[in-house]
Legacy VTK file of the C-alpha trace (Angstrom):
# vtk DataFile Version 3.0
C-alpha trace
ASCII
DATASET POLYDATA
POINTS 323 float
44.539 20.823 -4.820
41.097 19.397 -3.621
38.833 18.186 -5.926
36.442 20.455 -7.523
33.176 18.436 -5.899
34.623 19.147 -2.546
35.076 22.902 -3.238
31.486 22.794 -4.334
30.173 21.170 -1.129
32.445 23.710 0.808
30.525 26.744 -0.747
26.962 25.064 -1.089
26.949 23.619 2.753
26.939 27.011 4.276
23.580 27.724 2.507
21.978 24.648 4.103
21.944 26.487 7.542
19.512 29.251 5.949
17.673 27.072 3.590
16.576 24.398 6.937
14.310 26.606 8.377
11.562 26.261 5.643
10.086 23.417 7.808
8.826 26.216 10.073
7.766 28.224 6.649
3.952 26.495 7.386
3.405 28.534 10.257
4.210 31.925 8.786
5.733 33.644 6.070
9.398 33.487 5.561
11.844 35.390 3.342
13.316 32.118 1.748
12.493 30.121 -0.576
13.161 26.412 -2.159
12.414 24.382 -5.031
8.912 22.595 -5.601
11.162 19.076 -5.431
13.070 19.849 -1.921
9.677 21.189 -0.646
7.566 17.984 -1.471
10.552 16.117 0.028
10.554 17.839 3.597
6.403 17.632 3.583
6.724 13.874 2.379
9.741 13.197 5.604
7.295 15.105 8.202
4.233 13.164 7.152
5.802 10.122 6.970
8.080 9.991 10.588
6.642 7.535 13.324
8.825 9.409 15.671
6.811 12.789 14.775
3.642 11.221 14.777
4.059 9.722 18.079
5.077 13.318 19.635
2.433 14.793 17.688
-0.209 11.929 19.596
1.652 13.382 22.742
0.998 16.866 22.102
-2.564 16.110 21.411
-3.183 14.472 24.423
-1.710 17.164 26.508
-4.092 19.546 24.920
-6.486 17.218 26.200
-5.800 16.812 29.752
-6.145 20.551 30.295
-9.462 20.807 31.299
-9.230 18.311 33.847
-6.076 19.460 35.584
-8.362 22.303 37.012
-11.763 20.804 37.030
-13.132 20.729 40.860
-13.570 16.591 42.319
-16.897 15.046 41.539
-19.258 15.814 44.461
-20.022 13.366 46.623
-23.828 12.094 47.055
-24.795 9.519 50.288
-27.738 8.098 51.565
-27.398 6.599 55.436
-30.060 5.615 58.104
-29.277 7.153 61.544
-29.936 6.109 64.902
-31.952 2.741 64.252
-32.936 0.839 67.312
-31.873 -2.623 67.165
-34.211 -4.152 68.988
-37.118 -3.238 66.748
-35.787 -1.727 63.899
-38.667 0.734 63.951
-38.585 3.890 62.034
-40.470 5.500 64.673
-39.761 4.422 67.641
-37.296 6.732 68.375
-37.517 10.294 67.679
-33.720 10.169 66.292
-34.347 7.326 64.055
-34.234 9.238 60.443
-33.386 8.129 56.616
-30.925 10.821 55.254
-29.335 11.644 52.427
-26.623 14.192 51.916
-24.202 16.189 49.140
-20.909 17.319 49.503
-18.337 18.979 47.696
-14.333 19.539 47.900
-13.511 23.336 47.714
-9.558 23.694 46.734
-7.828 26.422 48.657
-8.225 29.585 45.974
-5.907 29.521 43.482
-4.850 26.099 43.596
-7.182 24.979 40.635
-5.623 27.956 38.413
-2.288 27.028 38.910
-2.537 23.013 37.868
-4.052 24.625 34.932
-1.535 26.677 34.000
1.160 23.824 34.398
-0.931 21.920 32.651
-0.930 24.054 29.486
2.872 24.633 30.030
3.551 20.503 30.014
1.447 21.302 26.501
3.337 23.697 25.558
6.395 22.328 26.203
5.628 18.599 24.126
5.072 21.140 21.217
8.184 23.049 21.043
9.966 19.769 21.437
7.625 18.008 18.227
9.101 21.790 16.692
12.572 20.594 17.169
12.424 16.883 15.999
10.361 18.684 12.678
13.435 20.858 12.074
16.179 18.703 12.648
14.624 16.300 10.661
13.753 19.023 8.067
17.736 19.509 8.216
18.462 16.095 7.882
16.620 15.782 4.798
17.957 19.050 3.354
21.614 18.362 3.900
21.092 14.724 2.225
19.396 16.190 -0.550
22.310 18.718 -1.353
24.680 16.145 -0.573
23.055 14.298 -3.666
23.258 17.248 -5.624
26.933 18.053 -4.824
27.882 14.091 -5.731
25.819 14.623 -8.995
27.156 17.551 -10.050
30.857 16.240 -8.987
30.083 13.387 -11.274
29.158 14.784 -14.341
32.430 17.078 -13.666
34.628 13.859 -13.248
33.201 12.522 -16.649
34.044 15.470 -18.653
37.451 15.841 -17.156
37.813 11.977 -17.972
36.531 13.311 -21.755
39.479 15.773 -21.805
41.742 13.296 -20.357
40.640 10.921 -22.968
41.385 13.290 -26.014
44.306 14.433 -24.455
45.997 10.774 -23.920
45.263 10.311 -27.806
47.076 13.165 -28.775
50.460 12.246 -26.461
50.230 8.620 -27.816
50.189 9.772 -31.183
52.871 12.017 -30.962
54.809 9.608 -29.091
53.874 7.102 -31.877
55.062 9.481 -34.297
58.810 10.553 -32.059
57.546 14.028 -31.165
56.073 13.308 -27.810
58.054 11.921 -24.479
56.789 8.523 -22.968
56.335 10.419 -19.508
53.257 12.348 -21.215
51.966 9.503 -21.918
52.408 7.797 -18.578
51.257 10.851 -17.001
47.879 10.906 -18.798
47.525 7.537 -18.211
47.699 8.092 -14.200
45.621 10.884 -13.915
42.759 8.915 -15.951
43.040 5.896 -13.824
42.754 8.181 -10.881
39.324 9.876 -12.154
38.018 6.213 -13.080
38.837 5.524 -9.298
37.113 8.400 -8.236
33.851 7.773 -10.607
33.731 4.579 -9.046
33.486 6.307 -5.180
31.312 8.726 -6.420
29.082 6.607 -7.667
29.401 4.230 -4.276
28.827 7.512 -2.423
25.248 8.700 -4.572
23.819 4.679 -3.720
24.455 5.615 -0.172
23.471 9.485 -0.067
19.923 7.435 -2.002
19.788 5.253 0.850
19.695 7.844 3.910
17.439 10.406 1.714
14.980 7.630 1.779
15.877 6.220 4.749
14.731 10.164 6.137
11.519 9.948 3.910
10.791 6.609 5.333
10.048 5.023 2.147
8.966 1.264 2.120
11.699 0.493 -0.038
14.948 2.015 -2.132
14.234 4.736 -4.975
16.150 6.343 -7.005
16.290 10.213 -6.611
17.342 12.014 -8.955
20.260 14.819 -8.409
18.840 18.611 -7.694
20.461 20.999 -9.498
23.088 23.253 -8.050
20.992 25.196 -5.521
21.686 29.581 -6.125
22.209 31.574 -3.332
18.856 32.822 -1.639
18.113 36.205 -1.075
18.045 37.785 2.220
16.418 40.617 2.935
17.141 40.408 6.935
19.364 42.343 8.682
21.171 41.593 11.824
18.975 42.944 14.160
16.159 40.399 12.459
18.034 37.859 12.183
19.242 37.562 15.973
15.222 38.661 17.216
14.284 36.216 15.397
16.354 33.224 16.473
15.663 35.136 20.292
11.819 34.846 19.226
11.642 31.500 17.151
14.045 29.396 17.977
12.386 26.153 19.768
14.879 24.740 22.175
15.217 28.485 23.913
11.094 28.336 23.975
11.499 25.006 25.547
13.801 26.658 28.291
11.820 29.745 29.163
8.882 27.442 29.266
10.638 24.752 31.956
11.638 28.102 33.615
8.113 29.167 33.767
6.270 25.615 34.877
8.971 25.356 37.328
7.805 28.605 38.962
4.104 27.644 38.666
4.845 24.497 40.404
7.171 26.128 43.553
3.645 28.005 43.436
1.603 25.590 43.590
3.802 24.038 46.574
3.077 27.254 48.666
-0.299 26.566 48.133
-0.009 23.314 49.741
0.381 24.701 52.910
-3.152 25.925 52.876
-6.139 23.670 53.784
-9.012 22.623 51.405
-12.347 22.568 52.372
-15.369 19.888 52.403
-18.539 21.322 52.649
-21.521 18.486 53.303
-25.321 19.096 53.064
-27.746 16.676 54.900
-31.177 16.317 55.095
-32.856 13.877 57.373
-36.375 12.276 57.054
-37.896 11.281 60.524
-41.184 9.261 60.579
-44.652 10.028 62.834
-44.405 8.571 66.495
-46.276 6.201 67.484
-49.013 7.730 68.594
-49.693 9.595 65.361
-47.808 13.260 66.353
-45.678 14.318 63.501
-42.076 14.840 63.728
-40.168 17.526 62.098
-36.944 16.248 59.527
-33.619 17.385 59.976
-31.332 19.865 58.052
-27.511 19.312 58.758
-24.296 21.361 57.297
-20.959 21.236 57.739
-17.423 21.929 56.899
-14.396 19.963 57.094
-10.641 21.146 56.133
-7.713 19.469 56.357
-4.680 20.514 59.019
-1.247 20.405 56.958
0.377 19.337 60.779
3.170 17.479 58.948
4.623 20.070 56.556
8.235 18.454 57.815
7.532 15.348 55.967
5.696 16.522 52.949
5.426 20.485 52.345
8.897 21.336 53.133
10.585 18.566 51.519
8.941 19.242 48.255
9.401 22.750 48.390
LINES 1 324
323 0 1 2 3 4 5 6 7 8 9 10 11 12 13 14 15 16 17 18 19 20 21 22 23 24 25 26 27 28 29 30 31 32 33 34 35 36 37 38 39 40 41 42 43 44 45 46 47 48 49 50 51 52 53 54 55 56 57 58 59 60 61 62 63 64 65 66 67 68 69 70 71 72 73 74 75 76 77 78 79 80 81 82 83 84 85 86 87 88 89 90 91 92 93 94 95 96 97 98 99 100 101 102 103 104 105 106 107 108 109 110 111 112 113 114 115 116 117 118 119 120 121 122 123 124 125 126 127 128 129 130 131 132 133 134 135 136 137 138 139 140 141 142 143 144 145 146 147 148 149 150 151 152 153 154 155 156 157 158 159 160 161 162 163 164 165 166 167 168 169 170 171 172 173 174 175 176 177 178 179 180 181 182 183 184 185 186 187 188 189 190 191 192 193 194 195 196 197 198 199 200 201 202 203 204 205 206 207 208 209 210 211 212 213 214 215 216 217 218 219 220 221 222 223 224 225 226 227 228 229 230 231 232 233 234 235 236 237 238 239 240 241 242 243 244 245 246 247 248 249 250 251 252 253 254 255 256 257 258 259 260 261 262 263 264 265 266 267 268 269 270 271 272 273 274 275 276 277 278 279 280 281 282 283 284 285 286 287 288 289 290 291 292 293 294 295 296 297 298 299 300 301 302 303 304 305 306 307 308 309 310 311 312 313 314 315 316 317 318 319 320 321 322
């Protein structure tokens, strides 16, 4: 027959796998509930974990480098002389001889902007469904050691008062074997099964230092508490029915968001390879300043435009390859 702690850990472990979700129970309302203690202790883990906080930085910066996945190049600003002679360096010597200055700008093929925005915001995305994962299994962590204390705590105060009874009862078979009414083998017995729960006190109480140790460990603590034991935890109610429960891990669960969502940037990005094959365009604006001949006429200044684009030619080497 198995010890009565491990029956108790049988039964209570199967409520751990409804009970871990309440590190997702900040973001909306859940029909589950835990103590004040357990809840303080999952807040104090998620606060506490480098690991988090680092992902949580990542996230953030994500966020951050949204804008400028789509944002068009800076335009491009130039000031040139044209057409100076050399032998004089006169400004109006020649009538080509101007000062110019000029603006251009890089005009993505249409749609290309759009589309490093939305893979952008699905990178984003994705970093936060995976800081969602790391919260909850280390929300599960933390629950499972917490229980685990209570189970060893509650095994322990069983093991003393079946030590109590033991204790009693070894009197009475040593008296009565004292007195010739009792058999030696009683006594012996007794004697066994007490040694054997002293034995097992001693585990137990090996096995609560080191249940301590990870708990805190989890919490990240600077250095070893003592926690006490959480009571027995009852059965929660739940007032979800299959249907719920299945559209709901369909809905919520993190790792399947952080599928669909690599599903989804992959497409935006075999997307934004088609795009590829399309040219952008430079547009350039110049306007050039001529000075009076020599002989006093004025001279009329220059307006130039223009468009350049480039030719994807080699779409064996980079386009199709990629694609």
């Amino acid at each position: 027959m198995k010890p009565l702690h491990h029956v108790a850990k049988i039964l209570l472990l199967n409520i751990i796998l409804l009970i871990m979700i309440v590190a997702h129970a900040a973001a909306e309302e859940l029909p589950l509930t835990v103590s004040p203690e357990l809840a303080a202790l999952v807040k104090e883990g998620l606060e506490n974990n480098q690991q988090l906080r680092s992902q949580h930085s990542r996230v953030k910066a994500l966020k951050a480098e949204i804008p400028t996945a789509g944002a068009w190049d800076d335009p491009m600003f130039g000031v040139a002389l044209l057409n100076v002679p050399t032998d004089t360096y006169s400004f109006n010597q020649e009538p080509m001889t101007q000062k110019q200055i000029s603006l251009g700008q890089k005009f993505p093929w249409f749609g290309k902007l759009d589309l490093k925005t939305q893979y952008a915001v699905l990178e984003a995305k994705k970093a936060e469904a995976k800081w969602t994962m790391q919260q909850l299994a280390l929300a599960k962590q933390i629950i499972s050691s917490y229980y685990e204390l209570a189970f060893i705590g509650r095994s322990q105060a069983i093991n003393q008062e079946l030590m109590d009874k033991l204790n009693q009862l070894l009197q009475v078979s040593e008296s009565r074997y004292a007195g010739g009414k009792g058999l030696q083998t009683d006594v012996l017995q007794s004697q066994v099964e007490l040694s054997r729960l002293r034995e097992e006190q001693i585990d137990l109480a090996n096995n609560r230092q080191m249940a301590e140790r990870r708990l805190n460990e989890l919490l990240n603590r600077p250095e070893f508490q003592t926690i006490p034991p959480a009571a027995a935890p009852a059965v929660p109610e739940w007032v979800m029915n299959d249907q719920q429960v299945g559209q709901r891990a369909l809905t919520h669960n993190p790792e399947l968001l952080l599928r669909h969502l690599a599903v989804d940037q992959a497409a935006v990005g075999v997307e934004m390879t088609h795009k590829s094959y399309y040219p952008d365009f430079d547009v350039r604006v110049a306007y050039g300043f001529r000075e009076p001949a020599s002989n006093g006429m004025e001279r009329a200044d220059f307006l130039s435009a223009g468009i350049n684009l480039n030719i994807p030619i080699w779409q064996g080497q980079k386009q199709n390859p990629r694609l």
